[in-house]
N, C-alpha and C positions, 0 to 999 in steps of 0.2 A: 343139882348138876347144872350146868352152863350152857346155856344154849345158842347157838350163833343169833337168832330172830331175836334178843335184845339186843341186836344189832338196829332195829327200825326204831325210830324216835318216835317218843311217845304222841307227839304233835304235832302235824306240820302246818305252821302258819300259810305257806303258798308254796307252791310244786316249781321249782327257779329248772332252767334250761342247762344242763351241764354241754358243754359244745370241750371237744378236744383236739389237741395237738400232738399226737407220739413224737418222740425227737431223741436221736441217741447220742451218749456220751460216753465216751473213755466204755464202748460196746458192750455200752447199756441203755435198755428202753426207758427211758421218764416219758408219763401223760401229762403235762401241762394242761391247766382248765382255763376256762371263763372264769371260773368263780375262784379266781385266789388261791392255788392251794395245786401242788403236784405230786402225783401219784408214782409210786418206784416197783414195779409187777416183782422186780427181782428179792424184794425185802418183804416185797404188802404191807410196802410205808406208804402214810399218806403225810408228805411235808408240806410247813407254811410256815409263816414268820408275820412278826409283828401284829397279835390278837390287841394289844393293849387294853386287855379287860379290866375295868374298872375305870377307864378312863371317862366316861359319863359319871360316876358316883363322886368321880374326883372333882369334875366342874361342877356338878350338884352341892358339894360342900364347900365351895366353893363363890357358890352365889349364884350360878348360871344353870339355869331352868332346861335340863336337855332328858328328853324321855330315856325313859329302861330300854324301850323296842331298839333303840343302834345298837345294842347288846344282843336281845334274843334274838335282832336278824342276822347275826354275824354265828350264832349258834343255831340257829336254825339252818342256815348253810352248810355249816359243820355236818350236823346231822343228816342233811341228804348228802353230801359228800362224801361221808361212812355206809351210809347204806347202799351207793353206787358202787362203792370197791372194796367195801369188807377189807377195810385194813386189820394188818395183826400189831402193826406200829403207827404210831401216832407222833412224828418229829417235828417239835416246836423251835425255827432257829432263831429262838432271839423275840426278848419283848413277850413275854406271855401276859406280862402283867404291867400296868403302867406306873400305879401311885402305890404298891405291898396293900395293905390287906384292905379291903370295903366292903360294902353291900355287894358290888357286882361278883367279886369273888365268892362271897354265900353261891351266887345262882348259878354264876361256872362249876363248882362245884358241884351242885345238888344237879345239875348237867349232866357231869363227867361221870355219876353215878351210873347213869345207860349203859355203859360201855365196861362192864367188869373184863372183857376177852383183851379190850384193846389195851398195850401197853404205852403208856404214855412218855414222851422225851423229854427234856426241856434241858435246849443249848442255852446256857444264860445270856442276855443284852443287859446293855446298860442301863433300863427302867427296873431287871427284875431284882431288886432287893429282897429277897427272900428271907426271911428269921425262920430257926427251926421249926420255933411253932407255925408255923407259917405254912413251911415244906412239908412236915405231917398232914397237915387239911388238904392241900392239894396230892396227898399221895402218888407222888410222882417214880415211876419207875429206875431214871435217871434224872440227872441235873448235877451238869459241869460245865465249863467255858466252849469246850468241845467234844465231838464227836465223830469216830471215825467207824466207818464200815464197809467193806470189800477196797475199793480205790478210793471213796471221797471222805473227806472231810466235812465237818459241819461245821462252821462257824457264825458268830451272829454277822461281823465286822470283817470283810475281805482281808488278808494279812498280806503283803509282798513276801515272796520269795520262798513261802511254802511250798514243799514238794507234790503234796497230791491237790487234785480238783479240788475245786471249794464250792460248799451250796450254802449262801447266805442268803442274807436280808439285810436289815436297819436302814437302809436307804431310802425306801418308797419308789420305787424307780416307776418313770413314767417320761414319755417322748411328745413333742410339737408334732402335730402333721396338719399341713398348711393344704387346705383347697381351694378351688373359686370364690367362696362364698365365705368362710370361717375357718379360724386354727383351732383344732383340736387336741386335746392335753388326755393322753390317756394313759392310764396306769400299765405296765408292762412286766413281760419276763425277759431278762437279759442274758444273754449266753456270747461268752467267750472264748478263747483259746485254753482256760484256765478258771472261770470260777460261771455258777450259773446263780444269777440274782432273782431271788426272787419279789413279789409285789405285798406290799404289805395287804395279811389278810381282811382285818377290819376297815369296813370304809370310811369310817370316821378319823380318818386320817388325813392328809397332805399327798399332793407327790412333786416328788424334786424329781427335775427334769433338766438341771446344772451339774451332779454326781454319778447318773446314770451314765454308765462305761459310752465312750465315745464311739469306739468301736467295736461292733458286736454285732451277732443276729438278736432283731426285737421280734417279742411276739404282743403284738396289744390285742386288747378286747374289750368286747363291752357285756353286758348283759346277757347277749344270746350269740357271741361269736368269738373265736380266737384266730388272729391273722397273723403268718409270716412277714415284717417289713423290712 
């Protein structure tokens, strides 16, 4: 029998700060985090975009010497982020994966094993090449270009002229904020008239700060805060 308490991750490398945002849309509550990743009370989703897992095994083969841990800290976040909201969905928009199958894909997996309650998404992006065999090992509940439930859409990639809200990714979205002393380049959550962007979850990423919607409400953060700008 199934019990919710394998819901706690088996390890936790360090106890990270979860700070929150409530924010509604098309009159629904979304929690926007610190930590990459927004929670939907109405579904008990927990959405994110762009994990790019494997992409350290890729530069590894690549020639360039980058530790496993940018992996198990991006999963270890995962995991206290499941245990703070006991999701029943797990919506991946885009990029789960960067280079199809490697070493780091073993450990996501043997991961994703904790979690038998939680049903996993996966809105396709343009990294995830997926081969059947492939989509069996990751046992994925869903995986399609899109996703729709109640009013929004999922998409990895914004589309013009779609009829419902849209919750992406693939951008990395992230804003300049200029003080006395230094400009500050921080990763963000972008919300529009029309679609809410989210920050790619792995940190070993980029952020573009020329794509992110020009106008919008930003939500940036760092480590231990999330602020309206």
């Amino acid at each position: 029998m199934r019990t919710r308490n394998r819901l706690k991750p088996a390890v936790e490398a360090y106890i990270m700060n979860i700070a929150t945002k409530p924010i509604s849309i098309q009159q629904q509550t979304f929690i926007l985090t610190n930590q990459r990743a927004a929670f939907w009370p109405g579904q008990k989703a927990l959405i994110l975009s762009d994990l790019h897992i494997g992409k350290t095994a890729h530069f590894r083969k690549n020639g360039i010497a980058l530790s496993d841990q940018v992996m198990k800290k991006d999963l270890d976040r995962l995991s206290q982020l499941i245990s703070h909201f006991r999701p029943e969905k797990f919506i991946v928009v885009g990029d789960l994966l960067h280079a199809g199958d490697n070493s780091d894909v073993d450990q996501f997996c043997a991961w994703k094993e904790q979690y038998p309650e939680v049903c996993f998404y996966l809105v396709e992006g343009n990294h995830d090449r997926i081969s059947r065999s492939l989509e069996q090992k990751l046992c994925l509940e869903f995986k399609q270009n899109s996703l729709d439930l109640d009013d929004f859409t999922f998409l990895h990639d914004f589309k013009k002229g779609h009829p419902k809200f849209q919750i992406t990714g693939h951008i990395h979205p992230g804003i300049v904020l200029n003080s006395r002393v230094r400009r500050f380049r921080l990763p963000c959550f972008a919300l529009t008239p029309h679609q809410l962007l989210l920050p790619a979850f792995s940190e070993f990423t980029g952020l573009d700060t020329l794509n992110t919607p020009k106008k919008g409400t930003f939500f940036v953060f760092t480590d231990s805060e999330i602020h309206e700008v």
